[in-house]
mmCIF file as gemmi writes it, N, C-alpha and C atoms, coordinates in Angstrom:
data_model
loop_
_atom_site.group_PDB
_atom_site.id
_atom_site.type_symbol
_atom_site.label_atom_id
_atom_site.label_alt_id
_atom_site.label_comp_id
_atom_site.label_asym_id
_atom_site.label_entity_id
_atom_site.label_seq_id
_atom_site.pdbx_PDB_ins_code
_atom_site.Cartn_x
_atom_site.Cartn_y
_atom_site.Cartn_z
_atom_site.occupancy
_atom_site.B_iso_or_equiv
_atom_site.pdbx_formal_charge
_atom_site.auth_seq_id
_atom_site.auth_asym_id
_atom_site.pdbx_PDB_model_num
ATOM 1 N N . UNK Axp A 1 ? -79.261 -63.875 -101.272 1 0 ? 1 A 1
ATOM 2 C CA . UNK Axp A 1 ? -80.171 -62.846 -100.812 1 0 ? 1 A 1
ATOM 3 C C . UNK Axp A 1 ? -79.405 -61.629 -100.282 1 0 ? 1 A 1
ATOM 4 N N . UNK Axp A 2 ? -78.174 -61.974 -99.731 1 0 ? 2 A 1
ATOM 5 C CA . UNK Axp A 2 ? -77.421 -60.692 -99.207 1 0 ? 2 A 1
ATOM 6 C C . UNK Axp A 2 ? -76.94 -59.684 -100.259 1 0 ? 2 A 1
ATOM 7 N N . UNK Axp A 3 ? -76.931 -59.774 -101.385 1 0 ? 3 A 1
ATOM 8 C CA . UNK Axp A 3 ? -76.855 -58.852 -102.74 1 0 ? 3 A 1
ATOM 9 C C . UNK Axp A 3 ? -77.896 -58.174 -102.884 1 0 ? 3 A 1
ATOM 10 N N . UNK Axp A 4 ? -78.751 -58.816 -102.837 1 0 ? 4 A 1
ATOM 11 C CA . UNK Axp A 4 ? -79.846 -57.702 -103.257 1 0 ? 4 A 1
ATOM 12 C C . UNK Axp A 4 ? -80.524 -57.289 -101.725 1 0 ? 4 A 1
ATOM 13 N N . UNK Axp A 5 ? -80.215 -57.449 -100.754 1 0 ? 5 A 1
ATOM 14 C CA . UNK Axp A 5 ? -80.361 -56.549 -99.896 1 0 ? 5 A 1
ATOM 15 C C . UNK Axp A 5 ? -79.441 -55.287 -99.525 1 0 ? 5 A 1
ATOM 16 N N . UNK Axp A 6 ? -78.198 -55.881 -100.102 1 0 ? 6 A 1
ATOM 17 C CA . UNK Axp A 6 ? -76.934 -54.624 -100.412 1 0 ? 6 A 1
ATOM 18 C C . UNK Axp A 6 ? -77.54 -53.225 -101.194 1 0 ? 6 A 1
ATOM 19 N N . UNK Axp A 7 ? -77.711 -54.659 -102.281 1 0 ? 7 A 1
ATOM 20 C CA . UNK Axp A 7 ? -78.209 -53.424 -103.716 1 0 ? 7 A 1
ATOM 21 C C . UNK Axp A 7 ? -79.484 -52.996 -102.761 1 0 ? 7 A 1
ATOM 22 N N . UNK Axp A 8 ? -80.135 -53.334 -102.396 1 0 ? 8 A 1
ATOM 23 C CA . UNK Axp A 8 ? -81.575 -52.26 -102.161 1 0 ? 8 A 1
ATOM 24 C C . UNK Axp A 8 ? -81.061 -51.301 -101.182 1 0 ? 8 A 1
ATOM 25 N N . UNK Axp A 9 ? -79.902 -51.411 -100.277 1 0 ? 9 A 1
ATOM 26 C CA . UNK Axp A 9 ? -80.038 -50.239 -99.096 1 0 ? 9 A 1
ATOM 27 C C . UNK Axp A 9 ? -79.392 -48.774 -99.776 1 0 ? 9 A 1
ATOM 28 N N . UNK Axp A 10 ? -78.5 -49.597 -100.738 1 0 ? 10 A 1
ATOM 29 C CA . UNK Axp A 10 ? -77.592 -48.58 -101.875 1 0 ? 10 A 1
ATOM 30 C C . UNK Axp A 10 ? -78.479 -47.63 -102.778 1 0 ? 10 A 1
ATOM 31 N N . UNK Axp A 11 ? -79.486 -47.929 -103.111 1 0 ? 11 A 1
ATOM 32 C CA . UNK Axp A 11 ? -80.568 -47.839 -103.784 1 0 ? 11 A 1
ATOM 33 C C . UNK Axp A 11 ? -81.028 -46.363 -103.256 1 0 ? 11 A 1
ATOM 34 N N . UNK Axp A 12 ? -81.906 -47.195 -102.02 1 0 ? 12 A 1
ATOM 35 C CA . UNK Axp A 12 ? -82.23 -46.016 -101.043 1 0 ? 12 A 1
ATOM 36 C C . UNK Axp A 12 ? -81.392 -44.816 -100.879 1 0 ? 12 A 1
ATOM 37 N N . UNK Axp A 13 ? -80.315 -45.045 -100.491 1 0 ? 13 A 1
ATOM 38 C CA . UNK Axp A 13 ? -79.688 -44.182 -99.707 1 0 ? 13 A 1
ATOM 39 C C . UNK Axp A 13 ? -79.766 -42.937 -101.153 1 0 ? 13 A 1
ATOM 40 N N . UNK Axp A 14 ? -79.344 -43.465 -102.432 1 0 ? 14 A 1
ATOM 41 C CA . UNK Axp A 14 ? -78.563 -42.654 -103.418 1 0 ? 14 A 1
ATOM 42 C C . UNK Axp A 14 ? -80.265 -41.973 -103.648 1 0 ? 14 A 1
ATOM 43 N N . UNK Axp A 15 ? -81.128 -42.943 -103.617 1 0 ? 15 A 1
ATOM 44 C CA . UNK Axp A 15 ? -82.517 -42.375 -103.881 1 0 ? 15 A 1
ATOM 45 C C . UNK Axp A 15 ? -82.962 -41.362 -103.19 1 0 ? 15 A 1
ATOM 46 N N . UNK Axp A 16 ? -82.627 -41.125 -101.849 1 0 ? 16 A 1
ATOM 47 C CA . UNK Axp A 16 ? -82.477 -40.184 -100.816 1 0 ? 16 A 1
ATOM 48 C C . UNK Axp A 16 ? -81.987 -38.773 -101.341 1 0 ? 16 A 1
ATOM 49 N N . UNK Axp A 17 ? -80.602 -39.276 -101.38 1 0 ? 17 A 1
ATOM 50 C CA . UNK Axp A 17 ? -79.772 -38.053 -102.082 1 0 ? 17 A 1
ATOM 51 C C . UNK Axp A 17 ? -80.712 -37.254 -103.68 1 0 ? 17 A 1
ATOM 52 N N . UNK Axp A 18 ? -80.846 -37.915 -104.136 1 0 ? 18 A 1
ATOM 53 C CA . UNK Axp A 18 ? -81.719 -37.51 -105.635 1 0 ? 18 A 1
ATOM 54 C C . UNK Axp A 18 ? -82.54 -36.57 -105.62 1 0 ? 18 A 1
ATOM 55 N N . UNK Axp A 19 ? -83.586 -37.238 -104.313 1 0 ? 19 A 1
ATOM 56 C CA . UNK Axp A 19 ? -84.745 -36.121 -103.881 1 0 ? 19 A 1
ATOM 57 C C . UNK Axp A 19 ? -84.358 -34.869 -102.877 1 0 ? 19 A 1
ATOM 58 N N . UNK Axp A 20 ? -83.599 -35.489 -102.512 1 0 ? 20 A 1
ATOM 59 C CA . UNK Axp A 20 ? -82.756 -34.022 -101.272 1 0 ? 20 A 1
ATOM 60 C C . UNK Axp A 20 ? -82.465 -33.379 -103.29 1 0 ? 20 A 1
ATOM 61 N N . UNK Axp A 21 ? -81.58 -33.383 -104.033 1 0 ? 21 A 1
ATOM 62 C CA . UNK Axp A 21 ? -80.92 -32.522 -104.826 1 0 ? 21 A 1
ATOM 63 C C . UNK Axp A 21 ? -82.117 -32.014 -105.238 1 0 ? 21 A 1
ATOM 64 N N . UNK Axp A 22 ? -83.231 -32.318 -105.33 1 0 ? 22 A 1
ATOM 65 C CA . UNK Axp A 22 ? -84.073 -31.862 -106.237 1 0 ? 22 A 1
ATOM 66 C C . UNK Axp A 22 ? -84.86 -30.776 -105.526 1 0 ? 22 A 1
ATOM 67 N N . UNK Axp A 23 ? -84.281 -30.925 -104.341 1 0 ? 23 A 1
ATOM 68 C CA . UNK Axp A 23 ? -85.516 -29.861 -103.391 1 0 ? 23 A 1
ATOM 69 C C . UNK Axp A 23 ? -84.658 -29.151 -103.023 1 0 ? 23 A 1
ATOM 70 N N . UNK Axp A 24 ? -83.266 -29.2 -102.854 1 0 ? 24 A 1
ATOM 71 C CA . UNK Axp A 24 ? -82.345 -28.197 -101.756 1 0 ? 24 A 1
ATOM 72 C C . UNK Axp A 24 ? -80.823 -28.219 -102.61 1 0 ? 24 A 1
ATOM 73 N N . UNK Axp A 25 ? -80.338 -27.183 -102.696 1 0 ? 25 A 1
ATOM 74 C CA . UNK Axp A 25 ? -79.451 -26.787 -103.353 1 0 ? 25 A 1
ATOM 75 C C . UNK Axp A 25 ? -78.196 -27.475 -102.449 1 0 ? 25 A 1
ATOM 76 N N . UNK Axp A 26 ? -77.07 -27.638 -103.284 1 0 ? 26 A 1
ATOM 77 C CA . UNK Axp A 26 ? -75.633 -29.187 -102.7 1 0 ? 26 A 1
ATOM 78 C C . UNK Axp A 26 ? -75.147 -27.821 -101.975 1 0 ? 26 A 1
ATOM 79 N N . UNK Axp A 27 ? -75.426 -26.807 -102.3 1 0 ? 27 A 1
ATOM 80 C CA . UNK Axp A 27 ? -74.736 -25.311 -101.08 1 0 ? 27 A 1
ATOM 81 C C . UNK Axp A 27 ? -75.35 -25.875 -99.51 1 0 ? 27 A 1
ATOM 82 N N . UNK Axp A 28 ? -76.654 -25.7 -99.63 1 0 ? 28 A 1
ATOM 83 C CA . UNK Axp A 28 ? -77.874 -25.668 -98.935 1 0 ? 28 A 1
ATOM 84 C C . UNK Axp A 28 ? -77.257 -26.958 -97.86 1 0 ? 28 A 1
ATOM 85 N N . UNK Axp A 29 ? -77.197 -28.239 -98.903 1 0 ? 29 A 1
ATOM 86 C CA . UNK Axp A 29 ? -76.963 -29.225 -97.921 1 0 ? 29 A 1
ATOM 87 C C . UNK Axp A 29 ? -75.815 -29.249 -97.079 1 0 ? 29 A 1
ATOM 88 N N . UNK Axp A 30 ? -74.827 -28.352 -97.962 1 0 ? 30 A 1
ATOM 89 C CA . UNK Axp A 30 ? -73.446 -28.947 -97.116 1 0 ? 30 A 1
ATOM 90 C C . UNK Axp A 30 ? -73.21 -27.511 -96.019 1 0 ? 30 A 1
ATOM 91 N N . UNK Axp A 31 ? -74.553 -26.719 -96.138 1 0 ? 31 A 1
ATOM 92 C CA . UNK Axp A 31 ? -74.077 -25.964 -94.648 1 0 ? 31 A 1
ATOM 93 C C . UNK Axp A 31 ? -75.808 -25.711 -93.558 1 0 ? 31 A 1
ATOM 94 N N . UNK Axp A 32 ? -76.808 -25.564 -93.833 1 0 ? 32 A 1
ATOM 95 C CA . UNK Axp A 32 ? -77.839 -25.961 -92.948 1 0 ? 32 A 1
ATOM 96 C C . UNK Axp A 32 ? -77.81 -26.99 -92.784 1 0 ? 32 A 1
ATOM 97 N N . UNK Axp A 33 ? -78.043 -28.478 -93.513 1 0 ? 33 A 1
ATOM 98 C CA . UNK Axp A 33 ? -78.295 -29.686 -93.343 1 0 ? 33 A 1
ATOM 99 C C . UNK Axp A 33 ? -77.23 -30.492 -93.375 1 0 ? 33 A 1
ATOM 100 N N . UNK Axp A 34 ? -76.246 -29.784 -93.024 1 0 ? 34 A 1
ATOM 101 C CA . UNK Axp A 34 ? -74.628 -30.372 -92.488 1 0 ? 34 A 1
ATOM 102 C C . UNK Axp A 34 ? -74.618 -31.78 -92.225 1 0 ? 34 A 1
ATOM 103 N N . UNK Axp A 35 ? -75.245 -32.2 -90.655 1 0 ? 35 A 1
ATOM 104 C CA . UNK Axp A 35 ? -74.597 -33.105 -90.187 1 0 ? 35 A 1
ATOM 105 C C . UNK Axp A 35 ? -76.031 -34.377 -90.739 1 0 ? 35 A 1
ATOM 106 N N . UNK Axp A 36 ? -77.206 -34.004 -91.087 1 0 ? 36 A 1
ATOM 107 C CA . UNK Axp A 36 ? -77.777 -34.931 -91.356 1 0 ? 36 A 1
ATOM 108 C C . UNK Axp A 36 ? -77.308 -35.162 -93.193 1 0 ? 36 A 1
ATOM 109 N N . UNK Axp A 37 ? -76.613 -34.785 -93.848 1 0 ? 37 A 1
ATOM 110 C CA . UNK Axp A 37 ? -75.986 -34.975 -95.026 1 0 ? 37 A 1
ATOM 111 C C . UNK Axp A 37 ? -75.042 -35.48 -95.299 1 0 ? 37 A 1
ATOM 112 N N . UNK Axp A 38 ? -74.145 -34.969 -93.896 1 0 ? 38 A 1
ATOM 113 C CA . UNK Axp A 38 ? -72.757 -36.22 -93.858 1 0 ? 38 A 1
ATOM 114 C C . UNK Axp A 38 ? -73.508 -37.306 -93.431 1 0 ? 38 A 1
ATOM 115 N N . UNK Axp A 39 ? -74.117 -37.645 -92.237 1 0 ? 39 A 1
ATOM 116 C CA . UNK Axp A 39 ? -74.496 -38.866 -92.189 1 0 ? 39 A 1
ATOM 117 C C . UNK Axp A 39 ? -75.011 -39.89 -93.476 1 0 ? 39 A 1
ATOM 118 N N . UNK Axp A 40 ? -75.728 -39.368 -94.217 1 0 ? 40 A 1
ATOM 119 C CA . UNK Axp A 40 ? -76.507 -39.958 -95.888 1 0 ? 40 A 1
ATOM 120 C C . UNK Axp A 40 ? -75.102 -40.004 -96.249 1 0 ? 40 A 1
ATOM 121 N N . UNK Axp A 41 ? -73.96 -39.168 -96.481 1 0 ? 41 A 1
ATOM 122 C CA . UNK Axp A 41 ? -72.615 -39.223 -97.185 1 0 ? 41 A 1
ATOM 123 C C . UNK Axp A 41 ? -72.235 -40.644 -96.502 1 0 ? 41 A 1
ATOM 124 N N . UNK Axp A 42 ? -72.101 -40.668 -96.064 1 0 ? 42 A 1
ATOM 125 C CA . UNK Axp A 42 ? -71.521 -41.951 -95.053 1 0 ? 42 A 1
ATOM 126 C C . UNK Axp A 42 ? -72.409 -43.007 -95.436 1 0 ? 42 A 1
ATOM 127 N N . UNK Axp A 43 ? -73.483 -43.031 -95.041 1 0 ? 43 A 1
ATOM 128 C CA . UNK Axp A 43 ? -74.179 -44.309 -95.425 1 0 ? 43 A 1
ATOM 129 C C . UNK Axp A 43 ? -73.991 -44.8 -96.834 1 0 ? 43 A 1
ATOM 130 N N . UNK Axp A 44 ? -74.024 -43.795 -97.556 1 0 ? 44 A 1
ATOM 131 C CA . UNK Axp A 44 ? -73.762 -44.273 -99.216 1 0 ? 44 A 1
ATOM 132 C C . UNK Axp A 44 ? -72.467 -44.657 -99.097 1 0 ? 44 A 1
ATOM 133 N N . UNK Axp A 45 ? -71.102 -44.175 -98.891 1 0 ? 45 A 1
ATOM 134 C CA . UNK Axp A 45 ? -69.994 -45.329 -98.744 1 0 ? 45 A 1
ATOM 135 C C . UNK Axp A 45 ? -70.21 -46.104 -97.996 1 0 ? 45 A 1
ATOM 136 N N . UNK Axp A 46 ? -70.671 -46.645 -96.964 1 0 ? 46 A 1
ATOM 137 C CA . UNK Axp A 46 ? -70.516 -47.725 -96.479 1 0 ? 46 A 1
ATOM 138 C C . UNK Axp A 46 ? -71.05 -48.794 -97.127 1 0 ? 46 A 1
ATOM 139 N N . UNK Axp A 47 ? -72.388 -48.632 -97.587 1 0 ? 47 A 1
ATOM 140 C CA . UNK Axp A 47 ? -73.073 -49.211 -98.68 1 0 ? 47 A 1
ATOM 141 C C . UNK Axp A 47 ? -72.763 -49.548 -99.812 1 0 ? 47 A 1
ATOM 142 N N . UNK Axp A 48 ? -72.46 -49.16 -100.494 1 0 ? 48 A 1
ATOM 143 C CA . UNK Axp A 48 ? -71.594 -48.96 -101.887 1 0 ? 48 A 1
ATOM 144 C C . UNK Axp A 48 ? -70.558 -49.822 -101.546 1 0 ? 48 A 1
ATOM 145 N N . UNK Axp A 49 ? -69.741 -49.729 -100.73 1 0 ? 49 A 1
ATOM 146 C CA . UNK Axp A 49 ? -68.39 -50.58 -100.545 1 0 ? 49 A 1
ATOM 147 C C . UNK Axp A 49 ? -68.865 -51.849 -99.924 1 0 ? 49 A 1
ATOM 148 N N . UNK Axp A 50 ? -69.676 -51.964 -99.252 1 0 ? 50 A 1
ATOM 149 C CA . UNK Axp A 50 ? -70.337 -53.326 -98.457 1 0 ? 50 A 1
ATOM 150 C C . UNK Axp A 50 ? -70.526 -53.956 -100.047 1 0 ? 50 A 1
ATOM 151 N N . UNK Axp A 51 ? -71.244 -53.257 -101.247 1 0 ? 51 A 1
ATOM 152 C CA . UNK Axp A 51 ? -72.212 -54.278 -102.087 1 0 ? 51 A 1
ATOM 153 C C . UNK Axp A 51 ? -70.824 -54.565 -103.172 1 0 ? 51 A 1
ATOM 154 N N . UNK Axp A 52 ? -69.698 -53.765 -103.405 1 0 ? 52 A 1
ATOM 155 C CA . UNK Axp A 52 ? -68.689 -53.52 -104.121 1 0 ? 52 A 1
ATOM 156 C C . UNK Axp A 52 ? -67.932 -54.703 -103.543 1 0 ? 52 A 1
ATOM 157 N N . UNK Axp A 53 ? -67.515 -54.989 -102.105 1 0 ? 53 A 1
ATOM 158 C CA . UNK Axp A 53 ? -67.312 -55.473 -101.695 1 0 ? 53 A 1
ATOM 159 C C . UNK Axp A 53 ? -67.517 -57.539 -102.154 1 0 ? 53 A 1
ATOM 160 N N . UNK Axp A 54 ? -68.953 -57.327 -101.816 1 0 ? 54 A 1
ATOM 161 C CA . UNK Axp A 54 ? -69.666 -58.436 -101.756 1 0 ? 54 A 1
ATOM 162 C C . UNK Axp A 54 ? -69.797 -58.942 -103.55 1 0 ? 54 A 1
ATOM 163 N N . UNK Axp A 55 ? -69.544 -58.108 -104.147 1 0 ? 55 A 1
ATOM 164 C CA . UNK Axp A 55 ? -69.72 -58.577 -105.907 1 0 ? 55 A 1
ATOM 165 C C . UNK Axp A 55 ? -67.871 -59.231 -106.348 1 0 ? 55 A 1
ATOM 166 N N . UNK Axp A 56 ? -67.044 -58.093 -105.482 1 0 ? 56 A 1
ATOM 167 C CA . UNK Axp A 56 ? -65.523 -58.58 -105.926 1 0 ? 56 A 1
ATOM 168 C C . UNK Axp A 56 ? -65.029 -60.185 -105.379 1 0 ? 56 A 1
ATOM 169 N N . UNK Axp A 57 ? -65.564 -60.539 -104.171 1 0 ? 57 A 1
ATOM 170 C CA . UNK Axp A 57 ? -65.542 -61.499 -103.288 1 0 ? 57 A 1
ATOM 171 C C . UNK Axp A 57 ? -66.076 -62.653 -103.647 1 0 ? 57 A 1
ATOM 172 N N . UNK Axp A 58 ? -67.265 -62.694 -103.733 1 0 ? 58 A 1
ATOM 173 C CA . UNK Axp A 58 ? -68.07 -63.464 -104.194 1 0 ? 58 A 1
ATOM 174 C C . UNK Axp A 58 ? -67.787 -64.441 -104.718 1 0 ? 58 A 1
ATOM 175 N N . UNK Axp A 59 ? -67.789 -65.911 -104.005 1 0 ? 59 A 1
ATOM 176 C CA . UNK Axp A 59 ? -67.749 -67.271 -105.024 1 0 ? 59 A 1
ATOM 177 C C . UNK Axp A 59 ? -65.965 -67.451 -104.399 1 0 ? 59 A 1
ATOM 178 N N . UNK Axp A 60 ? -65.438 -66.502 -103.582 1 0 ? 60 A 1
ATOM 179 C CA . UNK Axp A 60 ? -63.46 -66.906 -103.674 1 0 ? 60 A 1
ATOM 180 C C . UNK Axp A 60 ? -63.431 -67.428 -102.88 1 0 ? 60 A 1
């Protein structure tokens, strides 16, 4: 069950990002919506590497 709760937060987060691109220009984000964009930046690596993590590992 911990995989696909990986995969779903990874999901989100990138799903997040998708709809931010679609409404607000990657200029836009990386200087009004600065620090709430690094934060989403961050969550997607941590995520990503948690589920990257958990697939390389797995079963050793």
């Amino acid at each position: 069950m911990e995989r696909d709760e990986l995969r779903t937060t990874l999901v989100n987060h990138l799903e997040t990002l998708r709809r931010n691109l679609q409404v607000v220009s990657m200029e836009v984000l990386k200087t009004k919506y600065k620090k709430p964009f690094d934060a989403l930046r961050q969550d997607i690596c941590k995520a990503a590497t948690a589920y990257t993590r958990f697939l390389v590992f797995d079963g050793m």
